[in-house]
Each structure stands twice: as C-alpha cells, then as structure tokens.
N, CA, C and O atoms as a printed pandas DataFrame, in Angstrom:
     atom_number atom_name residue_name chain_id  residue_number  x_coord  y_coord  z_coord
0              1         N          UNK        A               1  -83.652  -23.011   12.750
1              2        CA          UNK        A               1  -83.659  -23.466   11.370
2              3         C          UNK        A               1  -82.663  -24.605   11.198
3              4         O          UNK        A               1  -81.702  -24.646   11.967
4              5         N          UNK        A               2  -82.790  -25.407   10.385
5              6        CA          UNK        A               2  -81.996  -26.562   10.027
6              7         C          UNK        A               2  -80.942  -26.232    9.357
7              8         O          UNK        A               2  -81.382  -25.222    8.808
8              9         N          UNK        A               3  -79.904  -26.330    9.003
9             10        CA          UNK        A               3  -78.559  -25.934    8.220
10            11         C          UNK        A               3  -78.671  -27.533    7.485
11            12         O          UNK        A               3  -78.822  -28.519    8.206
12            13         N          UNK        A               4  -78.570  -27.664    5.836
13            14        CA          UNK        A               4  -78.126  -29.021    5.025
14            15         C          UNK        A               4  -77.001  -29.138    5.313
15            16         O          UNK        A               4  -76.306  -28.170    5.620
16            17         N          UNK        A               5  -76.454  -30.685    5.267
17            18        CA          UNK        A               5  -75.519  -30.715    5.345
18            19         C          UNK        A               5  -74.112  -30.777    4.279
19            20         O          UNK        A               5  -72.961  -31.186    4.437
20            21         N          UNK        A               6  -74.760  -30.232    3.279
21            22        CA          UNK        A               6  -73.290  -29.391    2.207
22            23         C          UNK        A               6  -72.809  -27.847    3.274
23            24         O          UNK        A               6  -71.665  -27.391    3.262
24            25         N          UNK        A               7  -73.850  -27.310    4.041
25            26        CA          UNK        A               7  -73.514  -26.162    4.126
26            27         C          UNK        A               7  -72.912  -25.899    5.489
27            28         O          UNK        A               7  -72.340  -24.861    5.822
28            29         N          UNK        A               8  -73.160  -27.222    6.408
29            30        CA          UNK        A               8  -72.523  -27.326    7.182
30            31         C          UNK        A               8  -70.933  -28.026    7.069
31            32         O          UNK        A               8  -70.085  -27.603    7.854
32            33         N          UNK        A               9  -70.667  -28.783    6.371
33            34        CA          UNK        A               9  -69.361  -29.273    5.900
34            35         C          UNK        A               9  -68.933  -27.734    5.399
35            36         O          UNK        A               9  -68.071  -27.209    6.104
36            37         N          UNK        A              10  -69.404  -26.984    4.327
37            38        CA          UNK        A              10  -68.525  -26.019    3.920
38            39         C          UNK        A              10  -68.282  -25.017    5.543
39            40         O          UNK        A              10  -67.302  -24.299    5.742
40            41         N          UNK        A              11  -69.103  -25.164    6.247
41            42        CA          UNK        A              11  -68.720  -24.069    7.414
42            43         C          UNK        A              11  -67.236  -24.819    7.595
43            44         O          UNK        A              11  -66.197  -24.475    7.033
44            45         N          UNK        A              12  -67.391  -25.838    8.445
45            46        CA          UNK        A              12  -66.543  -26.436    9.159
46            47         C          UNK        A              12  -65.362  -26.599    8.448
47            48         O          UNK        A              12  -64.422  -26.956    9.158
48            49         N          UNK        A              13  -65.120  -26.454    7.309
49            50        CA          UNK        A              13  -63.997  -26.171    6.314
50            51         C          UNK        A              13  -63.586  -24.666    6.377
51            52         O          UNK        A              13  -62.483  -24.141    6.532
52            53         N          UNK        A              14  -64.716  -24.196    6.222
53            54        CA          UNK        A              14  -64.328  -22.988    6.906
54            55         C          UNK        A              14  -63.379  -22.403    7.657
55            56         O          UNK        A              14  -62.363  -21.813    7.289
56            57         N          UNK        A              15  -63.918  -22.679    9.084
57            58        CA          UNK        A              15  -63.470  -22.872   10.638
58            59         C          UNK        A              15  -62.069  -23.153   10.221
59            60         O          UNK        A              15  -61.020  -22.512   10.287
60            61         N          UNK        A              16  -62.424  -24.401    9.739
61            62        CA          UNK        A              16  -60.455  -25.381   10.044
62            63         C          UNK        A              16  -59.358  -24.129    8.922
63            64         O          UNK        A              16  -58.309  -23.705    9.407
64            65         N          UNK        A              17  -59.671  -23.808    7.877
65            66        CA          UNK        A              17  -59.220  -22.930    7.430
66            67         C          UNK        A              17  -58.856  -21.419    8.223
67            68         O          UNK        A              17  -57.806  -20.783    8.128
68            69         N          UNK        A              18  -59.738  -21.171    8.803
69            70        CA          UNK        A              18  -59.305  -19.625    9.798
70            71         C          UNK        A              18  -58.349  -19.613   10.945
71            72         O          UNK        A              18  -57.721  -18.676   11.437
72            73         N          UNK        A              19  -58.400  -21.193   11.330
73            74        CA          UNK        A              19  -57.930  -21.557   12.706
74            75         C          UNK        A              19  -56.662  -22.771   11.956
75            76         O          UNK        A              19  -56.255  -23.742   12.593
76            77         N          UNK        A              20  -56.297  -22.508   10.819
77            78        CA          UNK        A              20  -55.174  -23.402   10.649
78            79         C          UNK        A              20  -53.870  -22.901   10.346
79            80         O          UNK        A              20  -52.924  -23.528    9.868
80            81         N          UNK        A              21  -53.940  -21.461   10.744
81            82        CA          UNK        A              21  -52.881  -20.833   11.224
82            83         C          UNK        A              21  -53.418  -19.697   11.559
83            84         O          UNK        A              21  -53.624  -18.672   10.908
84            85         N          UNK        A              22  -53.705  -20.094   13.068
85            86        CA          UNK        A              22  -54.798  -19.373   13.939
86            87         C          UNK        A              22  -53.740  -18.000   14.628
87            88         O          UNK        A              22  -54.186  -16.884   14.894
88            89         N          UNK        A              23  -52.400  -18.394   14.799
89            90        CA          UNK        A              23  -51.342  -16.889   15.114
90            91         C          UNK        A              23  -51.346  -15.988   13.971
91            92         O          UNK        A              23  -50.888  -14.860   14.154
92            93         N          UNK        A              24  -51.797  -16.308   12.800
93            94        CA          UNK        A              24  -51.792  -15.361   11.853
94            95         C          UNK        A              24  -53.258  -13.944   11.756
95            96         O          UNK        A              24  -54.431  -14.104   12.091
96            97         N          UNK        A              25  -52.839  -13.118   11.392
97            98        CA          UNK        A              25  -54.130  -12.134   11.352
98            99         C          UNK        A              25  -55.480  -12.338   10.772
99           100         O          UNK        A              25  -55.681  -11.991    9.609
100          101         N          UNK        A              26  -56.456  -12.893   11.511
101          102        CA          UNK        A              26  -57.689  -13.172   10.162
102          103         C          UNK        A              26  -57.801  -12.690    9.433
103          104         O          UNK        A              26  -57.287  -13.164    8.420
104          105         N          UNK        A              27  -58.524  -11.405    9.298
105          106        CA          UNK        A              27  -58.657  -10.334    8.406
106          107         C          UNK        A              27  -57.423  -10.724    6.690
107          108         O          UNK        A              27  -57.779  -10.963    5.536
108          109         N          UNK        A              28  -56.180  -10.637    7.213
109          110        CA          UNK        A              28  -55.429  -11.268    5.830
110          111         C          UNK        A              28  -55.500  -12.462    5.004
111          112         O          UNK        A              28  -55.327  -12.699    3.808
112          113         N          UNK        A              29  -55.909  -13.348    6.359
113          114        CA          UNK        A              29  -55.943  -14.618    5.478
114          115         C          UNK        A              29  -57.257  -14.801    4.383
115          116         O          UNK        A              29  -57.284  -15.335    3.274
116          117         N          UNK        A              30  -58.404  -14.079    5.235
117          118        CA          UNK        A              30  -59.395  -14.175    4.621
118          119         C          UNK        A              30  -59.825  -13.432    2.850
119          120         O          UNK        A              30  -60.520  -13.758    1.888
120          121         N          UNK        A              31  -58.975  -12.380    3.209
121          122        CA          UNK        A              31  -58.749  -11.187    1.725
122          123         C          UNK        A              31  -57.512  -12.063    1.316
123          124         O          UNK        A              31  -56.866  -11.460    0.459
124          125         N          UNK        A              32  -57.341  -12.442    1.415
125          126        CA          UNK        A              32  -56.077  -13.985    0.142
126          127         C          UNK        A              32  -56.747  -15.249   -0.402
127          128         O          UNK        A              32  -56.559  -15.911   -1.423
128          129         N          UNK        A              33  -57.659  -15.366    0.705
129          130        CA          UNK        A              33  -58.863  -16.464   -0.416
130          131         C          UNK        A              33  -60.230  -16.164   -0.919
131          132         O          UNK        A              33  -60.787  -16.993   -1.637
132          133         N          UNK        A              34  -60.800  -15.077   -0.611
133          134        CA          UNK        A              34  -61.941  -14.987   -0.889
134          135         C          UNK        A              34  -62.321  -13.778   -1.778
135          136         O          UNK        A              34  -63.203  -13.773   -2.637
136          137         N          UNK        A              35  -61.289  -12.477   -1.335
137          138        CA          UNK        A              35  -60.618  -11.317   -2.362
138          139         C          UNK        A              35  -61.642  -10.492   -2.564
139          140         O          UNK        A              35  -61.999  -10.004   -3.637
140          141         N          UNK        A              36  -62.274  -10.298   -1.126
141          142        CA          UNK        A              36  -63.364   -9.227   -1.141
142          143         C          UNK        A              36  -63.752   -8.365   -0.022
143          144         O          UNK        A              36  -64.745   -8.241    0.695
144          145         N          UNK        A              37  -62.308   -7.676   -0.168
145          146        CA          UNK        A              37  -61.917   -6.807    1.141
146          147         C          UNK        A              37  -62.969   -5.985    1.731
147          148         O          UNK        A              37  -63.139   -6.012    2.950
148          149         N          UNK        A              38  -63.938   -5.003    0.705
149          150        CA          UNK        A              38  -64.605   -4.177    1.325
150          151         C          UNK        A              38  -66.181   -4.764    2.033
151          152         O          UNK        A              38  -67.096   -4.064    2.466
152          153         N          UNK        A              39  -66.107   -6.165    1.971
153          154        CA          UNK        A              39  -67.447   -6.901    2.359
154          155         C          UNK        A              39  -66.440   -7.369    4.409
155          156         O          UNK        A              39  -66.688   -7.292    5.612
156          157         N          UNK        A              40  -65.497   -7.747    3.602
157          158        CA          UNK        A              40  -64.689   -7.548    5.027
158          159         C          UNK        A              40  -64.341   -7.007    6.218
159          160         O          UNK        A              40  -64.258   -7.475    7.353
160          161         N          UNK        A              41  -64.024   -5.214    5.440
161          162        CA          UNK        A              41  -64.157   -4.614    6.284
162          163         C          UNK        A              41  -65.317   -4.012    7.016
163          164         O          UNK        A              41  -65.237   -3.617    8.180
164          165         N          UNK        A              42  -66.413   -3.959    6.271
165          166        CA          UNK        A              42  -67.414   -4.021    6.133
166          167         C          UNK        A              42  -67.984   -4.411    7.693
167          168         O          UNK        A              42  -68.319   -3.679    8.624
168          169         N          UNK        A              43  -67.941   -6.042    7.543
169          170        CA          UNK        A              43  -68.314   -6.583    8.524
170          171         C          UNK        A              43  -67.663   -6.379    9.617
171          172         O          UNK        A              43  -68.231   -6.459   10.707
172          173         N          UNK        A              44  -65.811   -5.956    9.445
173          174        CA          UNK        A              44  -65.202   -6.167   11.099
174          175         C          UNK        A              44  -65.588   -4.972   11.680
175          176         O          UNK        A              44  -65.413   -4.878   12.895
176          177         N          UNK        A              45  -66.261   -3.675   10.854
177          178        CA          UNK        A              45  -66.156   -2.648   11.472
178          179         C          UNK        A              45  -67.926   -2.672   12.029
179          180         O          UNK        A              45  -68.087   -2.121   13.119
180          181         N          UNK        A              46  -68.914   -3.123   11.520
181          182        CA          UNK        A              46  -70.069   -3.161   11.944
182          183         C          UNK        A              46  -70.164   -4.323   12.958
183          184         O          UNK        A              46  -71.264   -4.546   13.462
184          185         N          UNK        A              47  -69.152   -5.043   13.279
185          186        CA          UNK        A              47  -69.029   -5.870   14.382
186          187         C          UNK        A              47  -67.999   -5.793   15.477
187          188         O          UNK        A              47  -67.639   -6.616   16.319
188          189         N          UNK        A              48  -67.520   -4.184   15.133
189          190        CA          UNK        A              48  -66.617   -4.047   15.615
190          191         C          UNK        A              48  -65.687   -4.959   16.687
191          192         O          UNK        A              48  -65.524   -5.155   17.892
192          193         N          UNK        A              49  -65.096   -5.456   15.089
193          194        CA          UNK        A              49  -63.643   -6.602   15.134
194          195         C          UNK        A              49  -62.819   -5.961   14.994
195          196         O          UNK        A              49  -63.001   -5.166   14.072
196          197         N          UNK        A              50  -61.331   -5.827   15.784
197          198        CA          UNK        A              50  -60.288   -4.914   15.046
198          199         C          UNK        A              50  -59.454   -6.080   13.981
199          200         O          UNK        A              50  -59.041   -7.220   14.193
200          201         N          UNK        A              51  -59.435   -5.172   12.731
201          202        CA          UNK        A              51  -59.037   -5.876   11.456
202          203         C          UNK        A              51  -57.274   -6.291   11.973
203          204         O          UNK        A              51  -56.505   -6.384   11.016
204          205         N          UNK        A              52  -56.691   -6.513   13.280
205          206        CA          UNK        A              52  -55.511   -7.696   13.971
206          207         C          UNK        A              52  -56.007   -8.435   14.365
207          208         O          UNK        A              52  -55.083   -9.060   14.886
208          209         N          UNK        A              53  -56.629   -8.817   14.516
209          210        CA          UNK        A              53  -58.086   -9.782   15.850
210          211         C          UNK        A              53  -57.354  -11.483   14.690
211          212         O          UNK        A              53  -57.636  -11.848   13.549
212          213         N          UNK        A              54  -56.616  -11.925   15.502
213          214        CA          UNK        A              54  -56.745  -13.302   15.227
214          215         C          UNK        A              54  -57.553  -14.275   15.348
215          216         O          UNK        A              54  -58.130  -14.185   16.432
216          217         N          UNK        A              55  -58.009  -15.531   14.516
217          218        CA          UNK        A              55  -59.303  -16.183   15.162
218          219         C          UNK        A              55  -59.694  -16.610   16.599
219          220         O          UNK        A              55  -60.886  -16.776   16.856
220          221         N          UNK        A              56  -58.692  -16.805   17.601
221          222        CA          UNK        A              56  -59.009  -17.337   18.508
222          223         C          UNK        A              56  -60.244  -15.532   19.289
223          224         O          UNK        A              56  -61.128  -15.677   20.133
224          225         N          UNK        A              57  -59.970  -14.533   18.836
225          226        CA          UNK        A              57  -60.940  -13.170   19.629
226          227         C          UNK        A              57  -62.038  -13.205   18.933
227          228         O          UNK        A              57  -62.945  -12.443   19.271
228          229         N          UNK        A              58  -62.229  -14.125   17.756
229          230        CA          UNK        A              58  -63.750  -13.889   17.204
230          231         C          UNK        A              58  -65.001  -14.630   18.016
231          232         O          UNK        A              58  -64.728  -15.464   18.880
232          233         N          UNK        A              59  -66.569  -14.251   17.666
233          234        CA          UNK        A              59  -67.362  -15.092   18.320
234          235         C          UNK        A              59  -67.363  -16.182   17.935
235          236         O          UNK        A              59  -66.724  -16.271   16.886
236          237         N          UNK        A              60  -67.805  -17.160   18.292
237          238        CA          UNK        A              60  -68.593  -17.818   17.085
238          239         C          UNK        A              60  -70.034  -17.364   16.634
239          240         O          UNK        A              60  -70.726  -17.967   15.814
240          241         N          UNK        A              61  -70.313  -16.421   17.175
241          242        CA          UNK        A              61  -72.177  -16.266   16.440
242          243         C          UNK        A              61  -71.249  -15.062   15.149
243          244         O          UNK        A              61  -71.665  -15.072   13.991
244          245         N          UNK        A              62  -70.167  -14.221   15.486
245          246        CA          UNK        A              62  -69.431  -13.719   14.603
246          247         C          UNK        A              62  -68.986  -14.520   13.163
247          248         O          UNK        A              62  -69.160  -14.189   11.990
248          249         N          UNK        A              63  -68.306  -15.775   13.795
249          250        CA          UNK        A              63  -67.951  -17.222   12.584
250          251         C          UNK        A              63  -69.068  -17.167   11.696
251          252         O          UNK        A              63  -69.155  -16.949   10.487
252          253         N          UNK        A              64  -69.662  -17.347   12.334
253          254        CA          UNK        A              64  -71.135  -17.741   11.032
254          255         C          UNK        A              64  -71.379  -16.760   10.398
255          256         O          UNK        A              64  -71.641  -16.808    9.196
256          257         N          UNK        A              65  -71.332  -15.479   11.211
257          258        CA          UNK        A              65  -72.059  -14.172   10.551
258          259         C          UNK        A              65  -71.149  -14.505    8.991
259          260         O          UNK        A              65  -71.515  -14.923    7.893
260          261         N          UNK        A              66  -69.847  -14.093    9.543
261          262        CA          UNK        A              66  -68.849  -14.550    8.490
262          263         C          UNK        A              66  -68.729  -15.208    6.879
263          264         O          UNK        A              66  -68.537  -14.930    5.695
264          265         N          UNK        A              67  -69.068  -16.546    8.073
265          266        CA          UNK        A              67  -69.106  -17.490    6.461
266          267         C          UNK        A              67  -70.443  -17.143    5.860
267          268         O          UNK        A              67  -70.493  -17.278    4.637
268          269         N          UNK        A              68  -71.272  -16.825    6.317
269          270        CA          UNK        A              68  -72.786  -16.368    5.529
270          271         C          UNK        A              68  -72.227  -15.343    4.720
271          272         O          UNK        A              68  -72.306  -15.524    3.505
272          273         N          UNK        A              69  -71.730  -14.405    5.089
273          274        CA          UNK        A              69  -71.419  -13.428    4.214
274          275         C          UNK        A              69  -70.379  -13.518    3.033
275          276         O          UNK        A              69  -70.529  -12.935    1.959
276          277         N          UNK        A              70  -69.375  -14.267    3.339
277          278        CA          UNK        A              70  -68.744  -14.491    2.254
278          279         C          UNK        A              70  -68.763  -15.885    1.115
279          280         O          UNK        A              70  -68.050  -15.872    0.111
C-alpha cells in the first residue's frame, strides 16, 4: 500500500521523537505525550515489549505498529 506523504512525515517525526533521547525508557516518554497508557500497555504486552525496552530493542515493523496505533 502507498503511505501519503503527511503520514509519512508525521511517522518520521515520530521516530526522531522516540529516538531523541533514545537512553531514556520508551514506554515513559510515550505516556508524557500522547497520555494513553492503557492503549500502551496494551500493545507492549501483546507484542511482548518489556515496558524498560528503550527504542533502540524495538522493531521497526513494531515502530509502525506503534505510530498507527497512537
């Protein structure tokens, strides 16, 4: 499928956001901007991510799952 490209810029804003203080815990940074913990946990546990998993242990087919979801 084709991705537009608004929705690819918002990924990649994304990305640079998860990985722009990539030593920090994803899981936190992400419930401080988006503030929707149980869609969160949600996902790390049906993808079993452990909610310490900094960005550099995620997939990327995980990334996307991600930003689709939130």
């Amino acid at each position: 499928t084709t991705i537009n490209q608004q929705k690819l810029k918002n990924y990649i804003n994304f990305i640079k956001f998860c990985f722009n203080e990539r030593r920090k815990i994803l899981f936190n940074r992400l419930i401080k901007k988006y503030h929707n913990e149980t869609a969160l946990k949600n996902f790390f546990d049906e993808n079993q991510i452990d909610l310490k998993s900094r960005p550099e242990n995620i997939s990327v087919e995980n990334f996307w799952k991600l930003f689709n979801i939130l």
